[in-house]
ROGU-972163 format. One line per 4 residues: their letters; for each residue y, x, z of N, C-alpha, C, O. Coordinates in pm, whole numbers, plus 50000, padded with zeros to 5 digits. Each point is the difference from the previous one (the first is absolute). Example, Ala and Ser with C-alpha at 12.3 -4.5 7.8 and 13.67 -1.06 7.14 Angstrom:
REM ROGU-972163
as) 49431:51319:50780:50119:49911:50000:50120:50090:50000:49998:50104:50066 ~ 50107:49861:49862:50119:50082:50006:50109:49923:50073:50111:50051:50017 .
END
This chain:
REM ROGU-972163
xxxx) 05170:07368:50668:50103:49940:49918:49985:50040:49853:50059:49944:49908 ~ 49832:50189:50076:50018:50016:49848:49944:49905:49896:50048:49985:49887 ~ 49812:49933:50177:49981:49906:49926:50057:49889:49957:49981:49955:49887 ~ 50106:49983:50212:50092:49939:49965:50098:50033:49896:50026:49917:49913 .
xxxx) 50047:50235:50090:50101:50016:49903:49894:50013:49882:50057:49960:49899 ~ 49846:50070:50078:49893:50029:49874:50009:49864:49891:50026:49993:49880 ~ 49931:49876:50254:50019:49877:49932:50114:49993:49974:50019:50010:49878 ~ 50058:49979:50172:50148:49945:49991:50029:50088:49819:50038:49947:49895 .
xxxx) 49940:50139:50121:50047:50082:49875:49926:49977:49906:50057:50005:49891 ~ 49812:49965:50105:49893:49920:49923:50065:49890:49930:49987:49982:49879 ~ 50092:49936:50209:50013:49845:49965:50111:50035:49906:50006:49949:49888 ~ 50086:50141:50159:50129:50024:49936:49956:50066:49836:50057:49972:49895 .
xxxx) 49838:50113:50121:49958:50040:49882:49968:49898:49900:50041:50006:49885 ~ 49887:49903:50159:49921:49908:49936:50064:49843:49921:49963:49925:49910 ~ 50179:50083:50209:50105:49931:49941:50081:50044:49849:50026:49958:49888 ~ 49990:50155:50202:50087:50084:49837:49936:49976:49899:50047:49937:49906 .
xxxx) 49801:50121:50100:49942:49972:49873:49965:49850:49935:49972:49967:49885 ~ 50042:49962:50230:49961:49853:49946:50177:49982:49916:49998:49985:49878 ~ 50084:50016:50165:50151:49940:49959:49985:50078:49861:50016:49927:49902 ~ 49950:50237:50062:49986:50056:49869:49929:49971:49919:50016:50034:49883 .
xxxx) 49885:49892:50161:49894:49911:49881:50056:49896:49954:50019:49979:49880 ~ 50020:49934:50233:50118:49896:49997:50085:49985:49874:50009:49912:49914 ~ 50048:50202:50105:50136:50057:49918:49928:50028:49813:50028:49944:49894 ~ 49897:50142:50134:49881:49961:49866:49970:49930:49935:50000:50007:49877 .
xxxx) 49952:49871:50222:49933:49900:49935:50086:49899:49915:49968:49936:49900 ~ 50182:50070:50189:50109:49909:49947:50041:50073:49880:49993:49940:49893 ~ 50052:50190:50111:50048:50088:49901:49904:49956:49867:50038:49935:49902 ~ 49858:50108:50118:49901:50003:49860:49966:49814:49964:49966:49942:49896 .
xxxx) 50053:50023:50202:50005:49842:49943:50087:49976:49928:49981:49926:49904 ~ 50161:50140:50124:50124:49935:49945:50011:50068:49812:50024:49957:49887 ~ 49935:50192:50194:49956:50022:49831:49943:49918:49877:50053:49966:49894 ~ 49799:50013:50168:49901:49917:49947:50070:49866:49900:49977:49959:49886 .
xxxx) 50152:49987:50262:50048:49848:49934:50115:50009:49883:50034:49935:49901 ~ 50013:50206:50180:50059:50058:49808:49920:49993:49905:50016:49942:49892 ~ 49888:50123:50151:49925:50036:49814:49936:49856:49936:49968:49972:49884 ~ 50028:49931:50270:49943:49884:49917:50086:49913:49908:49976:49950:49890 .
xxxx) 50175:50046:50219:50093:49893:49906:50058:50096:49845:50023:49958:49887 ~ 49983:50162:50162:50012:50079:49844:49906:49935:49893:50022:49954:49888 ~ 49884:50057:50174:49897:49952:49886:50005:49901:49947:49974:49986:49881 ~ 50080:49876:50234:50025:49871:49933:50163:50017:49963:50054:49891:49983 .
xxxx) 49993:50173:50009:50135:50057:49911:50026:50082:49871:50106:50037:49950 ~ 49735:49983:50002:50004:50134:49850:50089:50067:50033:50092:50020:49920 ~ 49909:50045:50226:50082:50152:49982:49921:50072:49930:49897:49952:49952 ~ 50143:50201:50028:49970:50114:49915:49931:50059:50149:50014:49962:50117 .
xxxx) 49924:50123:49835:49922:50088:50178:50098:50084:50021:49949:50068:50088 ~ 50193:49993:49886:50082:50071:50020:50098:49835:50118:50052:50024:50109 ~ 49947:49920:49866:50101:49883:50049:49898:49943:50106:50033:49968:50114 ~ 49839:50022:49835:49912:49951:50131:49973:50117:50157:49972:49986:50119 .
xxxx) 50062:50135:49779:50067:50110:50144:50070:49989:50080:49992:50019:50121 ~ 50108:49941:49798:50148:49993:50048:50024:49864:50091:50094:49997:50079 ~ 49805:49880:49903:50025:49859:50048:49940:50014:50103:50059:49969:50103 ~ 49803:50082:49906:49932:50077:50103:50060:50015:50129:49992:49921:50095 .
xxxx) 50098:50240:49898:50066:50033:50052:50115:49906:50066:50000:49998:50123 ~ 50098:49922:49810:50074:49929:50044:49895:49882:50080:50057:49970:50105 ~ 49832:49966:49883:49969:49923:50104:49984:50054:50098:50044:49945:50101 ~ 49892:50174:49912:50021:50067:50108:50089:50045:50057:49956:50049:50104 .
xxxx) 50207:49970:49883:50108:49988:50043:50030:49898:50041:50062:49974:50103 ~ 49881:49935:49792:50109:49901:50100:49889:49888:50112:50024:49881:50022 ~ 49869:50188:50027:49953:49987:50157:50106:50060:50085:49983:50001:50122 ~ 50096:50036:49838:50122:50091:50089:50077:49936:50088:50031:50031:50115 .
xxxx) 50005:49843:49799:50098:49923:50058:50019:49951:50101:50107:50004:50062 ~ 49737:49913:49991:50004:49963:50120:49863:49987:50016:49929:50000:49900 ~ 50015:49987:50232:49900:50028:50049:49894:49865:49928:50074:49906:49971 ~ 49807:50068:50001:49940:49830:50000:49989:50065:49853:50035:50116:49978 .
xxxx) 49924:49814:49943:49951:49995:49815:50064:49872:49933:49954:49962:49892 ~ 50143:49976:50164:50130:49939:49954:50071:50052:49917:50025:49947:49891 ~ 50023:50177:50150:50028:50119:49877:49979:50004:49850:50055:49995:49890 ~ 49825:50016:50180:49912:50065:49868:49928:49869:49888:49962:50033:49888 .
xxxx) 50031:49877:50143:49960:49847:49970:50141:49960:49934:50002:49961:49883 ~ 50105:50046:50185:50094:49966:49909:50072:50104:49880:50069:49954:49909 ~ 49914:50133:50100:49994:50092:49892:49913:50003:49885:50018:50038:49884 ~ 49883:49912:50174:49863:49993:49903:50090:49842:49956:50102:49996:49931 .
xxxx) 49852:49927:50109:50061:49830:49957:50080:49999:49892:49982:49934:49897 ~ 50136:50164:50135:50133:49976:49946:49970:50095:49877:50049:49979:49889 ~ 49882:50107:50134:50019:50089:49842:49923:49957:49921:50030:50017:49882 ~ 49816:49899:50155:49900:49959:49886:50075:49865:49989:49932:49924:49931 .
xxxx) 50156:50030:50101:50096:49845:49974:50072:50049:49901:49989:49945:49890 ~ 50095:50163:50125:50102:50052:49916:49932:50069:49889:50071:50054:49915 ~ 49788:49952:50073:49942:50063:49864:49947:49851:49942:49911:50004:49916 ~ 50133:49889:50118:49943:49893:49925:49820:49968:50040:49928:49984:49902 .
xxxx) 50022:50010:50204:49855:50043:50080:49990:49876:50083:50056:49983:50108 ~ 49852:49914:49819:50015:49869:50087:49917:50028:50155:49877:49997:50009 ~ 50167:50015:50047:49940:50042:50155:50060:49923:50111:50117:49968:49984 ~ 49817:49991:50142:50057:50016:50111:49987:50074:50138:49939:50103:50029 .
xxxx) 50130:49821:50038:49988:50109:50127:49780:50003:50077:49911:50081:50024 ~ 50111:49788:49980:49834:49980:50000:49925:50170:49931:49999:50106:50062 ~ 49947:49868:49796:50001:50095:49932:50038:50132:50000:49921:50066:49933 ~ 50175:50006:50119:50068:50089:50057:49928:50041:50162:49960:50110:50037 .
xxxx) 50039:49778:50028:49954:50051:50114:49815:50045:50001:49933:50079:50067 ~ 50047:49851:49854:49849:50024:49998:49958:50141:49915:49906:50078:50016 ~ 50194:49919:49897:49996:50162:49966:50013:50088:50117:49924:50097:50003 ~ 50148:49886:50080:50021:50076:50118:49933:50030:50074:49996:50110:50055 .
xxxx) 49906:49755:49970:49867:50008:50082:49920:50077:49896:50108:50052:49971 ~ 49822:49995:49960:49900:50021:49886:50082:50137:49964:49911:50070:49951 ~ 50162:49977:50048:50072:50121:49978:49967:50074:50128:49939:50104:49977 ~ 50080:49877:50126:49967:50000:50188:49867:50073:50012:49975:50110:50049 .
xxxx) 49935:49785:49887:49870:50017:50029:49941:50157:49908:49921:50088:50034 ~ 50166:49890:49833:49934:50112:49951:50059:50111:49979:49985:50080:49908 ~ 50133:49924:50243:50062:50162:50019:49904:49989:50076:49893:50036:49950 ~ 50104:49932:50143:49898:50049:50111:49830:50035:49955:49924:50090:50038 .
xxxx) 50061:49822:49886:49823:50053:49960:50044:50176:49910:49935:50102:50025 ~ 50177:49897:49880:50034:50096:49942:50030:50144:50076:49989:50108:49942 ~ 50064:49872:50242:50031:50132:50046:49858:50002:50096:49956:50105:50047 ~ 49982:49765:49974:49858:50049:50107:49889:50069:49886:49900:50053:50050 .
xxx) 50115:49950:49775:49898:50064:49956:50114:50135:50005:49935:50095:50043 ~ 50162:49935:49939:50096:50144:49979:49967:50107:50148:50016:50121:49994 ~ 49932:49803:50142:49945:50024:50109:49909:50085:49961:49922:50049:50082 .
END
């Protein structure tokens, strides 16, 4: 039976760590889509910290990147930022891609 509990605890290991990369990859993405709409906003790098941070809060809300897409939407709308959701989402995708290439070289 010990090989069995060996795997079993294997898989469980291997989960955890997959859901914490997970958690990473979204985290440092969401960063990323801060620092990008800052940028198409002329924040100051003290405010592009700070916007940063709040996209990444507000993944909080609810589970999906609905969240975070309409936060992004609504604040580069409200800075006068001809954009749409199209546009927005594809940042999302392309923000995605380069947390993850960003924590497999931090590996």
């Amino acid at each position: 039976m010990t090989t069995f509990d060996d795997r079993e605890r294997a898989f469980e290991a291997k989960f955890a760590m997959d859901e914490d990369m997970a958690f990473r990859v979204i985290a440092r993405r969401n960063r990323l889509l801060g620092h990008w709409a800052a940028a198409k906003m002329n924040l100051t790098p003290e405010e592009t910290d700070a916007y940063a941070k709040a996209v990444v809060q507000a993944d909080f809300e609810e589970s999906g990147d609905e969240d975070v897409i309409r936060k992004l939407l609504g604040d580069l709308t409200a800075a006068g930022i001809e954009i749409d959701d199209a546009a927005v989402r594809q940042a999302v995708e392309d923000q995605m891609v380069e947390a993850r290439r960003q924590l497999m070289e931090a590996k």
